[in-house]
N, C-alpha and C positions, 0 to 999 in steps of 0.2 A: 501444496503441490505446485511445483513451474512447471508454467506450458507456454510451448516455444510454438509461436504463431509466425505462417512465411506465407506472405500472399497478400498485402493489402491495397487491393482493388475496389471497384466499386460494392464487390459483396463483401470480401474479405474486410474492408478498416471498420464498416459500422459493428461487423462480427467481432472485431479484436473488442471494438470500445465497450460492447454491452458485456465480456469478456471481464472487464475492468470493472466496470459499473459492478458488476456481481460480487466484487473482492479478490480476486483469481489475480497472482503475479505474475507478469505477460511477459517474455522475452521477445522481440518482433524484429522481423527481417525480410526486405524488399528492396529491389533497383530501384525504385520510386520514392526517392529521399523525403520528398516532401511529403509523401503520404506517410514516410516509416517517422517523417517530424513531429506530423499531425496525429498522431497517435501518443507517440511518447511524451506528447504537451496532456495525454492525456493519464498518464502513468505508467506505459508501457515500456522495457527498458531495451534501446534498439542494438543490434548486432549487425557487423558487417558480413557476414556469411554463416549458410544454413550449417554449416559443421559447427560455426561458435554456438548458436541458436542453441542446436540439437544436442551440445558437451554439458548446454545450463539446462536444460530442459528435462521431466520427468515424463511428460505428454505433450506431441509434436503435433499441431495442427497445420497442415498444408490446403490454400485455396487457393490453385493457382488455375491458367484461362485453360491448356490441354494438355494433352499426353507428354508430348518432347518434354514441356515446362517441367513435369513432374517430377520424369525421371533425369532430367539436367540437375534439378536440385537435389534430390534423392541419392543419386547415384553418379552425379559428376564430379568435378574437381570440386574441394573446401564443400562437398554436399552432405548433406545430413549423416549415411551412412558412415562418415569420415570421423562425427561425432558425437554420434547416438551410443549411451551407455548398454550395456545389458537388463532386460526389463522393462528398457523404454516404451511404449507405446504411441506407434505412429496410425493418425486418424487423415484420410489424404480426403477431404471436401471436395475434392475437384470434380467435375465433370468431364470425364475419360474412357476414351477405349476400356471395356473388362478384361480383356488380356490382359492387357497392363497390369492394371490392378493385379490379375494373378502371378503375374509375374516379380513384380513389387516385393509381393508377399512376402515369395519363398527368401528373396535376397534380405529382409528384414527379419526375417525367421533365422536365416546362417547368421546374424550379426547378435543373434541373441534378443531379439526385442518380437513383439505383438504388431499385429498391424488391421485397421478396420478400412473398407473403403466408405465414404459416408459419403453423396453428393447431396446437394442441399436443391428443394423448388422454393419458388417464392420472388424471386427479383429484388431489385435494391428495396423497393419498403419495408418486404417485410422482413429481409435484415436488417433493418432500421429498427424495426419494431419487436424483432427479435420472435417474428412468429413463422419462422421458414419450417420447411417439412425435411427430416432426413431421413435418407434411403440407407441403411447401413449393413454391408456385409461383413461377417467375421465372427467370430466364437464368440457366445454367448457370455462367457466370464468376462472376456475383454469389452464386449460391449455395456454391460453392465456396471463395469469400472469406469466408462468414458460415458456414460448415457445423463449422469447430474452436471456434466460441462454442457453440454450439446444443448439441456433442457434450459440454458440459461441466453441462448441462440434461437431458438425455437421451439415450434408447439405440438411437431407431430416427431417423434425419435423413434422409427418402427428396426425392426431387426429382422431382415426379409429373405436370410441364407449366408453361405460361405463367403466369403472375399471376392469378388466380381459381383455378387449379386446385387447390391448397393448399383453399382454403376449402370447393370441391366434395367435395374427397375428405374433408372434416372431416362435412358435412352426409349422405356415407354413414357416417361412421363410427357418429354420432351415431342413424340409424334402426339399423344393424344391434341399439345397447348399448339402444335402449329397446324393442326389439321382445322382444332376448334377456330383459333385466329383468320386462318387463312377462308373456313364456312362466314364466320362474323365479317368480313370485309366483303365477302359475295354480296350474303344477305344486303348486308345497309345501298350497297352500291346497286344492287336492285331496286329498292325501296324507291333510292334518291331518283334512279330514272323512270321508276314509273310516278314518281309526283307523289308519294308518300313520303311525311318527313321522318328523316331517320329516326332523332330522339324520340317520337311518339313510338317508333315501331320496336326501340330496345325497351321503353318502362313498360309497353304492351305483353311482353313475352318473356322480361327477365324473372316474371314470377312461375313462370310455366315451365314444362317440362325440356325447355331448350336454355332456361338457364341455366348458369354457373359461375365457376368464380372466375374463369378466364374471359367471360363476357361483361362481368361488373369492373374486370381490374381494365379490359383492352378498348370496349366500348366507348369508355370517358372519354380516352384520350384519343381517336378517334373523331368524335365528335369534336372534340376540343381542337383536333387538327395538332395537337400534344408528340411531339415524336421523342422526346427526349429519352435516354434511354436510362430503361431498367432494367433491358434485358435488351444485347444490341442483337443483329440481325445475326452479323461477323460469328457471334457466340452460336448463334443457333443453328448457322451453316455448319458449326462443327461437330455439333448433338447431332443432327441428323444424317452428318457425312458418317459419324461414328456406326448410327443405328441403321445405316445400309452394309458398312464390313461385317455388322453382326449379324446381319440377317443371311449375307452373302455364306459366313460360316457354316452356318444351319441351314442353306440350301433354301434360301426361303426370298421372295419377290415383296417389296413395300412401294403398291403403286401410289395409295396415297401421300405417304411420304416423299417418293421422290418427286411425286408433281408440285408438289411445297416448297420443297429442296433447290426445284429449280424455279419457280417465283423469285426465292429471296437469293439465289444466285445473279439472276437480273436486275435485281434490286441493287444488289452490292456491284454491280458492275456501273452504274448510273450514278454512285457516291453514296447508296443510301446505305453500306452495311454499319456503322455505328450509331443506325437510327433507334428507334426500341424496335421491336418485332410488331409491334402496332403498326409501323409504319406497311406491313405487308398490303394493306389498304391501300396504298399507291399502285400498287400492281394492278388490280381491279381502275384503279380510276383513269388511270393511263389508257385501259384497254377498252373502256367507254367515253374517255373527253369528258368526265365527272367529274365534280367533286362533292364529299361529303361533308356535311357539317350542319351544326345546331340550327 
């Protein structure tokens, strides 16, 4: 089976390569020459546009950063739809508006082909590590057909409802990790000003009922003063800009959200949006003359 992979970003190239590692014949395609290089040194075979991509390909993998990106490639000039056979199967990774996604659909549904939305949690390690979570919307048969690729990417492959529903269940995942981040950056910047040190107060409580894994993964680096990103700020402004249209939709108010939203609006305005989302901890230490660390 060829599977044509368009996205190799921070998440998307470690995704192609474990892709590879598995046996799986990779078609790959990206603006980003050097990364579509560094791939195909790794056996991936590169194309210069997602129509060449999607003409060799039997299963189309797309991760790209939002919505426009998607449907530029999808549905724009030399884009996929231009040469996607009949049968095809397009799996869109991205993290995007759900309209979209339904929208997508129907337009891959008239060209004769299947379509899943699948966004992936997890950040660059554990694409690295090949243990990311996907959210995936779409018919069951089709999910089934694409679930032994997906399980070679990651360790949780849930099937959560129709075509959008993937991308919904992505835009809760994404308030619950910046609600959690942005309480863990209160917490520790408390700690550090009342003379409590931090690192005692995270091995204190990450076995208690306030841990989790967004406090083991954000904590470290944190403390390490680590901003490097695995998940930049810029990405997470666009998950939560997303998860306020959909709320807006459905008549519905996300105050904790938007109080996040706008933290790391600040942030990005200052130079820090390609920080990781750990960096949201600068927000907090700016607004005490603080700093946290080991």
């Amino acid at each position: 089976m060829k599977i044509g992979f368009i996205g190799l970003g921070i998440m998307g190239k470690p995704m192609a390569k474990n892709l590879l590692k598995a046996g799986y014949e990779l078609n790959i395609c990206d603006i980003n020459k050097d990364a579509v290089a560094d791939v195909a040194a790794s056996g991936g075979r590169a194309y210069d546009t997602p129509r060449e991509t999607a003409a060799e390909s039997d299963i189309i993998l797309t991760m790209l950063p939002n919505s426009p990106h998607v449907k530029t490639v999808i549905e724009g000039k030399d884009g996929v739809l231009e040469g996607m056979k009949p049968g095809t199967i397009l799996v869109d990774m991205s993290s995007i508006d759900p309209n979209v996604s339904i929208e997508l659909e129907k337009e891959v549904a008239a060209a004769g082909g299947e379509m899943l939305d699948a966004p992936v949690s997890g950040g660059e390690p554990k694409a690295v590590d090949a243990t990311l979570s996907f959210m995936c919307g779409g018919k069951q048969e089709v999910f089934d057909r694409v679930k032994p690729i997906l399980e070679k990417m990651g360790s949780s492959i849930v099937l959560v409802g129709p075509v959008g529903s993937g991308n919904m269940t992505k835009l809760a995942n994404q308030i619950i990790v910046a609600v959690n981040i942005a309480a863990l950056s209160e917490a520790l910047v408390l700690a550090t000003k009342s003379g409590v040190n931090p690192e005692n107060v995270y091995k204190a409580i990450r076995g208690g009922l306030a841990g989790s894994t967004v406090m083991d993964a954000k904590a470290p680096m944190m403390l390490d003063r680590n901003f490097d990103p695995g998940f930049r700020i810029e990405l997470h402004i666009k998950d939560l800009t997303n998860a306020q249209n959909a709320s807006k939709a459905v008549g519905m108010e996300l105050p904790m959200t938007d109080r996040v939203l706008d933290m790391m609006k600040k942030l990005q305005e200052e130079g820090l949006g390609k920080c990781d989302h750990a960096a949201v901890l600068r927000y907090y230490e700016e607004q005490e003359n603080i700093e946290v660390k080991r």
